[in-house]
N, C-alpha and C positions, 0 to 999 in steps of 0.2 A: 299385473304389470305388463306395460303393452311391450317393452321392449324385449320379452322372451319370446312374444310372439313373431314380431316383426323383423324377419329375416330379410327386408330388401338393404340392399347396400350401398350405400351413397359412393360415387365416384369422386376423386381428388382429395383432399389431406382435411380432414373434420375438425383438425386445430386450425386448420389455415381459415376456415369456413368460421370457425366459432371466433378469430381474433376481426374478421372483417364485419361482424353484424352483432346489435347489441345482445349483452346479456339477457338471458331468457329460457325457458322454462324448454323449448323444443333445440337450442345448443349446450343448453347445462353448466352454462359461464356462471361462477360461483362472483366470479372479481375479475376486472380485466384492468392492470395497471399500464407504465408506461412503454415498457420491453416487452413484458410475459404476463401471461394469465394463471388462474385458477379456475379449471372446469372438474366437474362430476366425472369423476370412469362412467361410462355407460353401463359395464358388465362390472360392477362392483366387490369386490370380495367381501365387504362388510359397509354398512350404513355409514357414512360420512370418509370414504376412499375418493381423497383428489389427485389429480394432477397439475404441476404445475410444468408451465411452459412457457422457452421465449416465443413472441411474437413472429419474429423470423423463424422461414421454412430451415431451418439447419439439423444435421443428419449425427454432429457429434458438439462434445461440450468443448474442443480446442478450438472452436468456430465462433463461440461465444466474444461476445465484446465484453470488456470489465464490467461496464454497467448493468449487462443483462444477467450476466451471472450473479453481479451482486443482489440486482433484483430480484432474482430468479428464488436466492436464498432467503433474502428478507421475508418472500410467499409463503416460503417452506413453514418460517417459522410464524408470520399469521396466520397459515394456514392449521396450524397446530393449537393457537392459541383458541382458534372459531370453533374448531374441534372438541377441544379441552372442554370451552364453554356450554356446547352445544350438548355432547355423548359422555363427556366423562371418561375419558378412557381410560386406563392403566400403563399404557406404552404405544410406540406410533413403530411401523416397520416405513423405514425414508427409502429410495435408491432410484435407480436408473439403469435401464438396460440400454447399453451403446451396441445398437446392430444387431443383424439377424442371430449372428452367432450366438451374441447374450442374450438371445431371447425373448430382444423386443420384439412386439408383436406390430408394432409401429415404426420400419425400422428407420426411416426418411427424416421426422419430427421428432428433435429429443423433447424428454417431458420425465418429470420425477415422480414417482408416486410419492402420494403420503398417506398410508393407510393406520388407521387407529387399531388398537388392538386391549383386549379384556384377559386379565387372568384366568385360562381355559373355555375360550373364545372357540376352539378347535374341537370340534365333534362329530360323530359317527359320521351324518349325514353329507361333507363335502368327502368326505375319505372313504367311506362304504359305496356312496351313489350319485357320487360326481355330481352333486347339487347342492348347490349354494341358497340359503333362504337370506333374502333381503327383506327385515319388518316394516320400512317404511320404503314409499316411492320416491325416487328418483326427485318428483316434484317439490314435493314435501322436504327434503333434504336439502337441494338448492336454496329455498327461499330461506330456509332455515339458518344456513352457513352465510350467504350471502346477507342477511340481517349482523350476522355475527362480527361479518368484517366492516360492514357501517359502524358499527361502534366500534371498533378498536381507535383509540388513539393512535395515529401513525409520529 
């Protein structure tokens, strides 16, 4: 996986980058609707972890326009359904960290996670040796999900 290796770091907001240029395999745009998107986390905690995000550069969700937010939701929950299809999962952890404080790591761009989650999913190896193994690439995941959301009926 190139991206454990590849420590250069792009300058300016990589939601803002991925909402101006199409979907694809080098921004990880899963869906990109008419508010907000659906991109791959790049550093995954598990095989099909998205984010979704308004289109606008905004830093919290009172900044939100009704439509975005509703949008923003509607993703959440295709993005669950592509998931569902996709991996199977057992349960999904949803949220959003507003601000440095809570721990976004992005603190400028809100964005929700939606990570899938397995009954006993949690093992030595992220707890013992702060290593995460992802079985499938990044690549392979995108096209995967993003086939998932062409076929949803909207």
């Amino acid at each position: 996986m190139a991206y454990v290796t590849n420590a250069e770091k792009k300058s300016g907001c990589f939601l803002c980058a991925a909402v101006d240029a199409d979907p694809c395999d080098d921004n990880l745009v899963v869906f990109k609707g008419r508010g907000a998107i659906v991109i791959l986390n790049r550093y995954p905690y598990v095989s099909g972890h998205v984010m979704v995000a308004p289109c606008r550069h905004l830093s919290s969700p009172l900044d939100l326009n009704p439509d975005e937010g509703l949008e923003m939701m509607d993703l959440v929950r295709r993005s669950m359904i592509a998931i569902q299809k996709v991996y199977g999962p057992q349960g999904f952890n949803i949220g959003m960290n507003v601000g440095q404080a809570a721990g976004a790591g992005l603190k400028d761009h809100i964005h929700m996670h939606v990570v899938p989650r397995w009954n006993g999913d949690t093992n030595f190896v992220p707890v013992i040796g702060d290593v995460k193994i992802i079985p499938e690439a990044l690549e392979v995941t995108r096209v995967r999900l993003s086939r998932a959301f062409q076929e949803q009926e909207v």
